[in-house]
VOLO-947739 format. One record per residue (C-alpha): residue number from 1; residue in three letters; z, y, x. Coordinates in pm, 1 decimal, always signed. Each point is the difference from the previous one (the first is absolute). Layout:
N
NUM,ala,Z,Y,X
...
***
This chain:
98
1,unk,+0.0,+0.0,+0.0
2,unk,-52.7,+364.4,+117.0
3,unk,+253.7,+180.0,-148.4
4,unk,+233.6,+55.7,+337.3
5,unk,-375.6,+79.7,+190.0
6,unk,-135.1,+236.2,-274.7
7,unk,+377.6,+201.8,-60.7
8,unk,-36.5,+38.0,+401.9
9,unk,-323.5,+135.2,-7.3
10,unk,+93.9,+247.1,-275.5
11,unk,+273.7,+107.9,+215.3
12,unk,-211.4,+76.9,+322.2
13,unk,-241.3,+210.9,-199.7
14,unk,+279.9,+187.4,-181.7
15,unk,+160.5,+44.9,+320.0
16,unk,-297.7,+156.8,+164.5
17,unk,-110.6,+220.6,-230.5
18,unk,+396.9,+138.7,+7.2
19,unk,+105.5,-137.9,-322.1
20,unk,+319.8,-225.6,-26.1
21,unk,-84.7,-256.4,-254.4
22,unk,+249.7,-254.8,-178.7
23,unk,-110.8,-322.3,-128.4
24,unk,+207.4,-27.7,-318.6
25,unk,-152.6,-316.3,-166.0
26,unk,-278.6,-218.0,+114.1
27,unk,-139.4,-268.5,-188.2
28,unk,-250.5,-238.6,+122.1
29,unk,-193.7,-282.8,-181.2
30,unk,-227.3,-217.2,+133.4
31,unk,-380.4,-34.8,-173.5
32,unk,-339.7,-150.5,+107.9
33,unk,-333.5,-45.5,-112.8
34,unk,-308.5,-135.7,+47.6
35,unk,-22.0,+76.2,+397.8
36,unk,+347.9,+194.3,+72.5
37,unk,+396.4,-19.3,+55.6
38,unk,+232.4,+254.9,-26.4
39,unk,+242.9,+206.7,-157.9
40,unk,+24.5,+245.1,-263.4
41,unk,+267.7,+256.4,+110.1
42,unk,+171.0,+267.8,-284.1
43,unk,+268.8,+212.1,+224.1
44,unk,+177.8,+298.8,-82.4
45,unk,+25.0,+298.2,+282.3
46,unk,+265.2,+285.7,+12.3
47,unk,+20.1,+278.8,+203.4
48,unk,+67.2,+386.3,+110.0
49,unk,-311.1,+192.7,-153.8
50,unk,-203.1,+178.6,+119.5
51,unk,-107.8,-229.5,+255.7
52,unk,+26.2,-289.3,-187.9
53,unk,-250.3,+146.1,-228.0
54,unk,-215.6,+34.3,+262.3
55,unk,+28.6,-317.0,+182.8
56,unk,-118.3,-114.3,-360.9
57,unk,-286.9,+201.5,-74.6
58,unk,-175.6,-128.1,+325.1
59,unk,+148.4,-345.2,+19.9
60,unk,-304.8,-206.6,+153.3
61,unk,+45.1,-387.5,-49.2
62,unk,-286.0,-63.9,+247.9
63,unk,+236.6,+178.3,+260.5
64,unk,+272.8,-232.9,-92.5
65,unk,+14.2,-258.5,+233.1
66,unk,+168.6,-352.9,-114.2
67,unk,-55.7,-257.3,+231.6
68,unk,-144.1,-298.2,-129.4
69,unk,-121.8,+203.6,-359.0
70,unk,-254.6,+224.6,-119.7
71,unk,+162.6,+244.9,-200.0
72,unk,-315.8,-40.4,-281.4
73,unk,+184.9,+303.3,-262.8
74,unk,+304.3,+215.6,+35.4
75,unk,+24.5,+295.4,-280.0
76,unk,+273.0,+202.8,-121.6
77,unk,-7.2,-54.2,-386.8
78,unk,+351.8,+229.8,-48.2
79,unk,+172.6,+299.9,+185.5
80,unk,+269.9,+219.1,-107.2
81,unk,+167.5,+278.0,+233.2
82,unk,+320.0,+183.9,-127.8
83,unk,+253.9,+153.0,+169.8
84,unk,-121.3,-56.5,+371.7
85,unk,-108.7,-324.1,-73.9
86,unk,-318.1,-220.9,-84.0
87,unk,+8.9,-347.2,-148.0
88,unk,-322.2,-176.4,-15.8
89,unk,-137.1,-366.0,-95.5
90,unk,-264.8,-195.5,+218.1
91,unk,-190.1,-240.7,-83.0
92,unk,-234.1,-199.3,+174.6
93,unk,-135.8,-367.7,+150.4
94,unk,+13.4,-128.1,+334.5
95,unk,-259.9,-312.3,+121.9
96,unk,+69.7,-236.2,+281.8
97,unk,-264.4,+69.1,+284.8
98,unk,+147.1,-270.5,+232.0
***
């Protein structure tokens, strides 16, 4: 499962673009079809706005690197910011390359 890998790489790219990101829930499942494995990943994000909100409006899955996946989608499908603070929801699949 890529979970641990995919939480990781979330946390390098927040990181780098100077926003501190907290992984509050993460839930991965498992699917396939015809000719790929993976996981589908829903996670929900919190943290200090206004770079959070940034860090989101140019998150790039091809520049997320998960070693041993393809990150094949990774959208925000919910964000809220009040108070200082943004809360968003991911969602997104992951496919085994190796």
């Amino acid at each position: 499962m890529s979970a641990g890998r995919l939480q990781r790489a979330l946390a390098r790219s927040a990181t780098a673009a100077g926003a501190a990101l907290t992984i509050e829930r993460h839930r991965a499942r498992a699917w396939h079809s015809a000719t790929f494995a993976g996981d589908r990943h829903e996670l929900v994000v919190t943290g200090a706005s206004p770079a959070l909100d940034a860090w989101l409006d140019r998150l790039d899955p091809v520049a997320l690197r998960v070693p041993g996946h393809v990150i094949a989608e990774l959208r925000v499908v919910a964000r809220s910011s009040a108070a200082g603070h943004t809360r968003a929801e991911l969602t997104g699949y992951t496919v085994v390359t190796g």
